[in-house]
Structures are given as structure tokens and as C-alpha cells.
N, C-alpha and C positions, 0 to 999 in steps of 0.2 A: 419503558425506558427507550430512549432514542437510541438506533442500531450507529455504534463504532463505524463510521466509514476507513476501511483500514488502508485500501492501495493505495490512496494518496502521500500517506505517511510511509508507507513502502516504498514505493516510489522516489518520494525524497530521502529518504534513507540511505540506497542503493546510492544513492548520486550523491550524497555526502562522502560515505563510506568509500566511492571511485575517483574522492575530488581532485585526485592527485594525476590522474588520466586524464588530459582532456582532449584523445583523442578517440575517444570513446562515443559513439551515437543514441542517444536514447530516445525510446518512444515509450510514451505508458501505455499506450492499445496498441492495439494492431488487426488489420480486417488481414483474416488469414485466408479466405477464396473471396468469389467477386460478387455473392448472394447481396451483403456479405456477412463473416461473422467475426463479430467485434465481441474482443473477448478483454477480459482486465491480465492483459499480461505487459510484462517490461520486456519491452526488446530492446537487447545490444548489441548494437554494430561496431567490428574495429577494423582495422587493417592486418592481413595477416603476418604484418611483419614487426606489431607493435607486442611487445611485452609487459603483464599487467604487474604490478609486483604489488599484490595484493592476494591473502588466501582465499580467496572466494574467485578474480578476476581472473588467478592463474590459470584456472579450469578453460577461458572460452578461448572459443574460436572464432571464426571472423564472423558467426552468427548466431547468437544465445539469446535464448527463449528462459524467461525468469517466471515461474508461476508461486506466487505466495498466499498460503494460508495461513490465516490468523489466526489466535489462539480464542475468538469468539465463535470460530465455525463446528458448530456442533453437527452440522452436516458431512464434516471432512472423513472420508475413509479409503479405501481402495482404490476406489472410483476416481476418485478425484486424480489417483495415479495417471489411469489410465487413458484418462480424460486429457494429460497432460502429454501426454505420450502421442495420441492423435492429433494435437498441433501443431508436432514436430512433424510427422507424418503429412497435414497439410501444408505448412512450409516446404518441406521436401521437394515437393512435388510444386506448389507453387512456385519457386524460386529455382527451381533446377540446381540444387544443390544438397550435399549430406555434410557440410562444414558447419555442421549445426550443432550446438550443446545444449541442454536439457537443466536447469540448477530450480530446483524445490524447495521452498524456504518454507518453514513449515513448524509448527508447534507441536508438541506432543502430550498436549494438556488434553486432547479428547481422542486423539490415533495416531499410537507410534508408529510409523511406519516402518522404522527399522525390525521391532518386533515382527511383523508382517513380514518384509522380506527374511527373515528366520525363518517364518515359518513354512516357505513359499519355497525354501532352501534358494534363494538369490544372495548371489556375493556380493558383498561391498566392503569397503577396507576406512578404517578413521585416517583422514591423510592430513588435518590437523583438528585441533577439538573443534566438536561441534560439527565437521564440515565431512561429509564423508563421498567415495568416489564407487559406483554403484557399476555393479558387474553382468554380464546374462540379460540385458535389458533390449534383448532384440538388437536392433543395432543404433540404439540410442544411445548417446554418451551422455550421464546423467551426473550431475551430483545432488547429494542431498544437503542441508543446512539446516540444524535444530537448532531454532533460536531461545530456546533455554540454556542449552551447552557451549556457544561460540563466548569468546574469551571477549569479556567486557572491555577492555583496553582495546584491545585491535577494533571492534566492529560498537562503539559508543550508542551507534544510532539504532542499529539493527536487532542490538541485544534489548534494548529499551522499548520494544514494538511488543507489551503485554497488557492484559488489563489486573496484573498482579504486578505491576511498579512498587519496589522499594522506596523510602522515602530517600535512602541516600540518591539511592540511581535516580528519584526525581532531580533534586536537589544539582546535582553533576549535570543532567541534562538542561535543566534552563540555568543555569550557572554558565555554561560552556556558552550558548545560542544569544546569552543576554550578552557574551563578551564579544562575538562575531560583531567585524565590521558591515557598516553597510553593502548589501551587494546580492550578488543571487543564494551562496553558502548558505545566508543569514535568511534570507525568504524560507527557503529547505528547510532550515530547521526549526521557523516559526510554525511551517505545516506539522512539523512532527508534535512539536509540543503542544499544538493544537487540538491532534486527534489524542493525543496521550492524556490529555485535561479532561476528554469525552468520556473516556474509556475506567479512566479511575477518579471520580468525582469526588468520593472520600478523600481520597490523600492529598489531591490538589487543593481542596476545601482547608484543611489540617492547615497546607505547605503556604497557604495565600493569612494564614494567622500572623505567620513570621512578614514585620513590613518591608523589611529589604527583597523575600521574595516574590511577597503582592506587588509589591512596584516591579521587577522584571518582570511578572507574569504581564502585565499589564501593558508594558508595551510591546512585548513580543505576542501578545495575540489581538492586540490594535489594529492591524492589518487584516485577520482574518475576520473578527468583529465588523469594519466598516464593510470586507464583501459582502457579510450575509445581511448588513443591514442595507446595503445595496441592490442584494438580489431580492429583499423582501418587498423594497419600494417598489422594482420595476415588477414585482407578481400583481402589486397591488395596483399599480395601473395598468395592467392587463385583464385582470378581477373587473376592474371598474370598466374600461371598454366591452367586457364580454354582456358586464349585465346594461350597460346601456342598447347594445346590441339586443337586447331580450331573450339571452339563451340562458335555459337553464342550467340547475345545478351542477345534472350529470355530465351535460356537452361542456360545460366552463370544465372538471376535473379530468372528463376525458384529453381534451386539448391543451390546458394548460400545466395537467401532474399537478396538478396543488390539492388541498385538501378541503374538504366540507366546513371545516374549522376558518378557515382563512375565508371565504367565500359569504357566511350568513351574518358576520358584523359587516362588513362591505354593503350586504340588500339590503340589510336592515335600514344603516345611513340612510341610503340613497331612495327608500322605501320603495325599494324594487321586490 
């Protein structure tokens, strides 16, 4: 099975979920020293005199470091904490500054962390559901965000980022995305329901039965459809220049990241 690419859908989530700020800066990477290291994190940038009035936004400062895990990482544990904690640490120090906050978006379908900080005896306090503000953390100002617990009304997008989608909470989510006018809101949230159609194949398969909602789906992932059958064309004539070139297999996949798959109907054609 094709792996969920998930920060994409996070990413446009957060900026759904903040669409009411806009003065708000977002980046989805960030090279944190000058090596450098590109890591998939959401950086927000604000003004320190701007007010988020939003439960999640209320938390930053004028420079917030977002790290999210998905509820397919079966790799997620402790580590991942502390891992998250060293960016802050590199920011710190890059940027000459400590007006930095820490916010962990995070599932707890394979490692609760708040169980962890129990056990760890580390304070944290529920300061609304789902969202909690994290204590003893060195001098990190952290929150955490379990997105199985945050209140589906307030955070639409955010709570919707599982691959255990309910059929209503499909239903709500391309309902709402298929109602958005043309514009960027509306792009956002085609990426969301793009990666959410990847993620729970079943139910979208079920929800595409119903033909009012096969037609939204349809043109709300029409966009992301023609990129990737855009980005297929232009692999395949780079396929096709490499074996004109007469480089093999390995140097075509080393160079271009494409696969052995994509590459032996291409020589076959061209009886290269």
C-alpha cells in the first residue's frame, strides 16, 4: 500500500484552522542550521503584538515551531519528543532568540504521550480539550494537541487528519470544501481531502457510491489528479532522455528518485 503522505494535509489544515489570522507567516520546512537540516516542520511567524483568538494559536509566540505526527507512524515514541525539543534548541541559537513555542500535534493511536509524561512525573495541565500546556520541559514552552480529543467543531480540519475517518466526518468534510469558493481556503482544503481519500480508501470507495458525493469528490481532487498526471509526464520524459543518454537502470533511479517500475516499459518501447 502507498504510504499516506501526511504534512501536506497538516499543513493545509493549520492554515485552514488559522484562516481568520492573516497575519500570521507560514513556512512548511525550515532548514534549521546552515549544513543544512530540512526537516517537515510548520513554522509560524507573528507579530508580537498580534492576538490569536484561536485555541491552539493562543499558545504562540512570535515564533512557533509545529511538529506533527500522524496516526500512521508507527515509529512515534519518546524520541520523537525529544527530537522535537532539539529544534527548538537549534532555532534558539540560530535566531538569537527564546520567544520560541513548541506545539506537538500528535495521535495517540500508537504512543500516548501524555501517559509518558505520567510516567516521567512531567506536569501538564488540559487548558482546553484535546489541547494541553506542558510543564518541566527544560525551558521549552510546549503544548501538546491530541487529535483524537480536540472538539470537532472548533478544529474541522485538524480533527479529520486519521486514517479511521468516520463516514459522517467524511461526508462534513467534502461537503464543507465542495461549498468553498474559488480561491486558496478552497485549494487547502482539496489537499486535505486528497490525502484523506489516500489514507481511508474504503470509506471513500463506499462515500463515491452516493452520486452527489462522487461528483464533489471529483472535482475537488481534479486539481490534485492533473498535478500528478503532470508530474508523471514530465518523469517520463526525463526516463526517456536518460535512456537516450544510455545510462542505466541504477544511475536513471539514483538521479531521477523514480522507480524500476516506471523505467522498463519506457526501454522496452524505445528498445533500449
Amino acid at each position: 500500500m502507498e504510504k499516506t503522505e501526511w504534512h501536506p494535509a497538516f499543513c493545509a489544515a493549520m492554515r485552514l484552522e488559522l484562516r481568520d489570522n492573516p497575519a500570521l507567516e507560514f513556512h512548511d520546512e525550515h532548514n534549521l542550521n546552515v549544513d543544512p537540516l530540512r526537516v517537515d516542520l510548520l513554522i509560524i511567524h507573528k507579530s508580537s503584538d498580534v492576538k490569536i483568538d484561536n485555541h491552539i494559536g493562543e499558545f504562540f509566540g512570535d515564533n512557533n515551531i509545529l511538529e506533527y505526527k500522524s496516526p500512521t507512524d508507527h515509529g512515534y515514541n519518546e524520541y520523537g519528543l525529544y527530537q522535537a525539543m532539539s529544534y527548538v534548541y537549534y532555532y534558539y541559537d540560530r535566531h538569537r532568540t527564546m520567544d520560541v513555542t513548541l506545539s506537538m500535534v500528535v495521535s495517540k493511536s500508537h504512543f500516548n504521550l501524555l501517559k509518558w509524561f505520567d510516567r516521567q512525573g512531567i506536569r501538564y495541565s488540559r487548558r482546553h480539550q484535546g489541547i494541553y500546556d506542558i510543564s518541566d520541559l527544560q525551558f521549552i514552552k510546549c503544548q501538546v494537541i491530541i487529535t483524537e480529543e480536540i472538539d470537532n467543531d472548533n478544529f474541522r480540519w485538524l480533527s479529520a487528519l486519521t486514517d479511521k475517518l468516520t463516514e459522517s466526518k467524511a461526508r462534513d468534510v467534502i461537503s464543507t470544501a465542495y461549498a468553498m469558493p474559488q480561491g486558496e481556503n478552497k485549494r487547502l482544503a482539496e489537499t486535505v481531502v486528497d490525502v484523506l481519500s489516500s489514507a481511508n480508501v474504503k470509506l471513500f470507495e463506499k462515500i463515491k457510491e452516493d452520486d452527489i458525493m462522487a461528483s464533489a469528490l471529483m472535482e475537488l481532487m481534479k486539481p490534485e489528479v492533473n498535478k500528478k498526471v503532470e508530474e508523471e509526464r514530465n518523469m517520463m520524459a526525463q526516463i526517456v532522455s536518460a535512456l537516450m543518454a544510455g545510462k542505466d537502470n541504477d544511475t536513471i533511479i539514483r538521479e531521477l528518485n523514480c522507480t524500476l517500475d516506471q523505467i522498463i516499459p519506457m526501454r522496452t518501447a524505445m528498445g533500449k
